[in-house]
N, C-alpha and C positions, 0 to 999 in steps of 0.2 A: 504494500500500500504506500501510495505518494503523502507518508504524512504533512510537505506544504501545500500540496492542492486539496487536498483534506479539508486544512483548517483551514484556508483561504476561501471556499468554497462553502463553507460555514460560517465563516464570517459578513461574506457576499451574500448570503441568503438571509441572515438578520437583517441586514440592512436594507434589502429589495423587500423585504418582507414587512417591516417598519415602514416602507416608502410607495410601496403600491400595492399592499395589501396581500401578497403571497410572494416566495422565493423566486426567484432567476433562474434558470440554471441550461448554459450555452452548449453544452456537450452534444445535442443532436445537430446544431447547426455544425459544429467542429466538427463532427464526423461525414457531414453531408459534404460543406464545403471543402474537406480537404482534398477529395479525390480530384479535384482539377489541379493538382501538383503531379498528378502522373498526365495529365493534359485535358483537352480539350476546350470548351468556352463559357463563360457566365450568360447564363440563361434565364429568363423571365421568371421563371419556373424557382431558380434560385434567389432571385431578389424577393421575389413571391414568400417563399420559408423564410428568410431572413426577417421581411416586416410581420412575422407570423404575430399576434397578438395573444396566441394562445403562451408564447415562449417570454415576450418582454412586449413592451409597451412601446415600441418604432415610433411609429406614428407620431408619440406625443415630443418627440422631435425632431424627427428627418421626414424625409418624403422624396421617394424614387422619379427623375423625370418620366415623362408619359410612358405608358408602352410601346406608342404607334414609333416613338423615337426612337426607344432601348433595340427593337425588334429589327429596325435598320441598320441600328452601330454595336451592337454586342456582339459582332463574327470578329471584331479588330480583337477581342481578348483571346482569341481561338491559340492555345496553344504558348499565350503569356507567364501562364504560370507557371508550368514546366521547370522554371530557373528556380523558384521556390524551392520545388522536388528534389534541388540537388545541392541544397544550403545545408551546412550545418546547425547548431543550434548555435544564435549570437549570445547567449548566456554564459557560456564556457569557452568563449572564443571572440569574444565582444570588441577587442583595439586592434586585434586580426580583421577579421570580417566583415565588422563595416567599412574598414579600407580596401578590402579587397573585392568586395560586393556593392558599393556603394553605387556605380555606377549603371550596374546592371538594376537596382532598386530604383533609384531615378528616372530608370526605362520605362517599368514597372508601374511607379508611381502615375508618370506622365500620360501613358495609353489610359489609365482608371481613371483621371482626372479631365482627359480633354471630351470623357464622353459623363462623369456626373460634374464634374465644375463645383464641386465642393468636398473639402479635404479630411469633411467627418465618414462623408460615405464611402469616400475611396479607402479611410482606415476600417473604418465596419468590413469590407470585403476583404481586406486582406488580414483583418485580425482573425475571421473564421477561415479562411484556406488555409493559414501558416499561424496558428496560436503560438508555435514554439516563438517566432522572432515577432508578434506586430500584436497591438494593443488600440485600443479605441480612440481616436484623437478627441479628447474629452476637455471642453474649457474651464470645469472645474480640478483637474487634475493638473492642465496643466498651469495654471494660478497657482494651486498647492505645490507644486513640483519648480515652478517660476521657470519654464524650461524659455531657453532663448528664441526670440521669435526672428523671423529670415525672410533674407528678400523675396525669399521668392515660397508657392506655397510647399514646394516638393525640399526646397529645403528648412521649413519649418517644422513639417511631418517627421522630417529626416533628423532634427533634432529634440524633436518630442519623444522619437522615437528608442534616440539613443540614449536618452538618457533614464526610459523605463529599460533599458537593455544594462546600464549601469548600478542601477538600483539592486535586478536579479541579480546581477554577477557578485556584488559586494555581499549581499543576505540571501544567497544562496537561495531565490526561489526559481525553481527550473524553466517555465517559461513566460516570456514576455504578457503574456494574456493574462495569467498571474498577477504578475507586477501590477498591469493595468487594473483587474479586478478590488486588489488590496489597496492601490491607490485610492479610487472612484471610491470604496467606500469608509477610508481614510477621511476623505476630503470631505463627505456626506455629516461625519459624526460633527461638524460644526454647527448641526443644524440641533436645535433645544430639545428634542425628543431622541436622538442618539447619543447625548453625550456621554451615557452610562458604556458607551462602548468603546471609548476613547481608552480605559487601561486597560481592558484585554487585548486592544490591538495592541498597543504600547509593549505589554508583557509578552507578546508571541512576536513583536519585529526586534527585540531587543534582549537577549536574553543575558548579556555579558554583565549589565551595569546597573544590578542592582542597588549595591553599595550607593552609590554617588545618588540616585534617584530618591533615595529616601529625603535628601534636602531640599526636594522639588520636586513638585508633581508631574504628572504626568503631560498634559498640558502646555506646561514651561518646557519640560523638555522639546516634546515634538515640535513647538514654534520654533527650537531654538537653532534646530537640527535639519530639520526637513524643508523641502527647497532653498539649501542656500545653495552657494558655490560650492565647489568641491572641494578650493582648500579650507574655508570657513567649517565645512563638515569635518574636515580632518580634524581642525584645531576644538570644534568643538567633542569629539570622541578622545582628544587627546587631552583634554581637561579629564572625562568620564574614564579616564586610566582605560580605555576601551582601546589599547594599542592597535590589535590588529584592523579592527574595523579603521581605526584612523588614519592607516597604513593605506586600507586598501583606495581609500578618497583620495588620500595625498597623489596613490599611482594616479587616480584619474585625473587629477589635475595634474600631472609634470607630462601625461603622454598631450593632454589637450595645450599646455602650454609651448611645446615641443612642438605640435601640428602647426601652434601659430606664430611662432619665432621661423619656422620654415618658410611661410608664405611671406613675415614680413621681410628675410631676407634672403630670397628668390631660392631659397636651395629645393632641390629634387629632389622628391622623397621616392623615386621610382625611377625604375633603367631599363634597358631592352637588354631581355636574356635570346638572342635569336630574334625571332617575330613576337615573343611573348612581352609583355611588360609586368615588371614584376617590384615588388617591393623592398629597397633597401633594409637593412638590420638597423635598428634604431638605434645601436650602439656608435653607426659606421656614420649614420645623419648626426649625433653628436659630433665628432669627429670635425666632420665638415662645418659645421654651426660654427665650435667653438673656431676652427684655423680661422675661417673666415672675418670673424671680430677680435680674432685677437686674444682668449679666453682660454683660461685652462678646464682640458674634460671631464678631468678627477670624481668634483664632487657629482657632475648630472651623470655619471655612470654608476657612481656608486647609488644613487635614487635610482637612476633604472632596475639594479641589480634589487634592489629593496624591494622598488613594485613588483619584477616578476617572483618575488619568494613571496610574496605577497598571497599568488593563486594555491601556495602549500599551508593545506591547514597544521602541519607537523612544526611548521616556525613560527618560534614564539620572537613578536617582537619587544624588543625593551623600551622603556622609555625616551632614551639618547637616538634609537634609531627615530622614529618619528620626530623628533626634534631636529635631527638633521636633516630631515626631508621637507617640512615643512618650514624650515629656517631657508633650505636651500635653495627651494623649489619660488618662495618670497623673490628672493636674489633673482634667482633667473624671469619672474618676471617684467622684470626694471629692466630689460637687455633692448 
């Protein structure tokens, strides 16, 4: 038994239960829509199951353009999805994968979006084909989550995206739909008739930091913690003697800082192996960073080296480590 879909799915059901007067629960659409990951195309018939009323309540905020439309331009998805079928899970592979996959998702995104034109419903269809990687693009989530918003709307998705995919990775919930679930009904307990559900989630997303929680509620914590930055999250687990977790935000912030010290000083983070195009070692993009400014690579490999022990639950970190990463990682933003 998957005991975090378990109890995420228990937690998702008080709260849909609380909010529209019986449970949720997405499993038939997830298994209907997945099989278009071994191919074929999104069908009337499918949009039809998904607004089902007998399953959630659609309606009371989306609405599928006409049929006479959908039955004209729903062949362009024929055979889209297929690239989903051969993803792994971004849970376990999250700073790999969306760089390696990124562009074929923007593919992906672009065909769903040029034929519904809005970026809730293109994530409703890809959250049910591919549960493992895609989550509901939800404006309460992400308000709670504060996820960065982008020029454009496939790169807003693409960063809503990721950073429910950063969340799973760090608390270990196995897929992205997950994440979204525990989110959305995160975000809901602010409302006066949930707030008795505010420390059991508290008590199942955080199981390290009891100690420290005693001098603050529940509440104070999760304001204090949830939708910041990534290094803001670190320093604040790093307060919560919560090393590892404060480890694993600090990695997320030194690779996302790393992506953006690249673009501002033009280095390439990818080469031609042959005809393929393939991904530098971010060790070797260090490297290049520092020669180019002038910088010694010392300390930002020793943080790489940190984030990737990071993915071993068997390293314990100390408190000096997370100090150096988060002292570090400060520095290298000023570059």
């Amino acid at each position: 038994m998957d005991i975090a879909k378990t109890r995420i799915q228990e937690l998702f059901e008080k709260v849909t239960s609380s909010i529209f007067g019986r449970p949720v629960n997405f499993a038939p659409l997830e298994e209907e829509l997945g099989k278009l990951k071994k191919g074929g195309k999104l069908t009337l018939s499918h949009l039809e199951h998904i607004a089902d009323p007998k399953i959630w309540p659609f309606s009371q905020w989306y609405l599928w353009p006409p049929g006479e439309y959908l039955e004209k331009i729903l062949h362009k998805t024929d055979g889209v999805f297929k690239t989903l079928g051969r993803k792994q899970n971004f849970i376990s592979f999250h700073d790999k994968f969306d760089e390696e996959y990124e562009e074929e998702e923007k593919k992906i995104f672009d065909v769903l979006f040029n034929i519904f034109k809005h970026i809730e419903l293109v994530s409703i269809i890809l959250r049910f084909i591919d549960s493992d990687n895609y989550g509901i693009y939800s404006p309460p989530v992400a308000c709670y989550l504060n996820t960065p918003r982008g020029y454009t709307y496939d790169e807003e998705f693409l960063n809503y995206t990721r950073e429910l995919r950063n969340y799973g990775s760090i608390y270990k919930i196995e897929k992205v739909a997950y994440v979204d679930m525990f989110m959305w009904a995160l975000s809901m307990t602010e409302k006066p008739c949930l707030k008795n559900l505010r420390e059991e989630i508290w008590d199942y997303f955080h199981k390290d930091i009891q100690m420290k929680r005693k001098k603050r509620n529940s509440k104070q914590l999760l304001g204090e913690i949830i939708g910041k930055p990534s290094l803001m999250q670190a320093k604040s687990y790093y307060e919560l003697e919560a090393y590892d977790t404060a480890t694993k935000w600090a990695g997320v912030a030194f690779l996302s800082t790393l992506k953006e010290k690249c673009k501002k000083y033009h280095i390439n983070r990818k080469f031609y192996q042959g005809s393929c195009k393939v991904h530098k070692p971010n060790s070797e993009i260090i490297e290049e960073l520092c020669n180019r400014l002038g910088k010694k690579p010392e300390k930002l490999k020793r943080v790489l080296q940190l984030r990737n022990l990071s993915a071993h639950e068997s390293y314990n970190f100390s408190k000096e480590d997370v100090d150096f990463m988060i002292t570090t990682i400060e520095e290298f933003q000023k570059w």
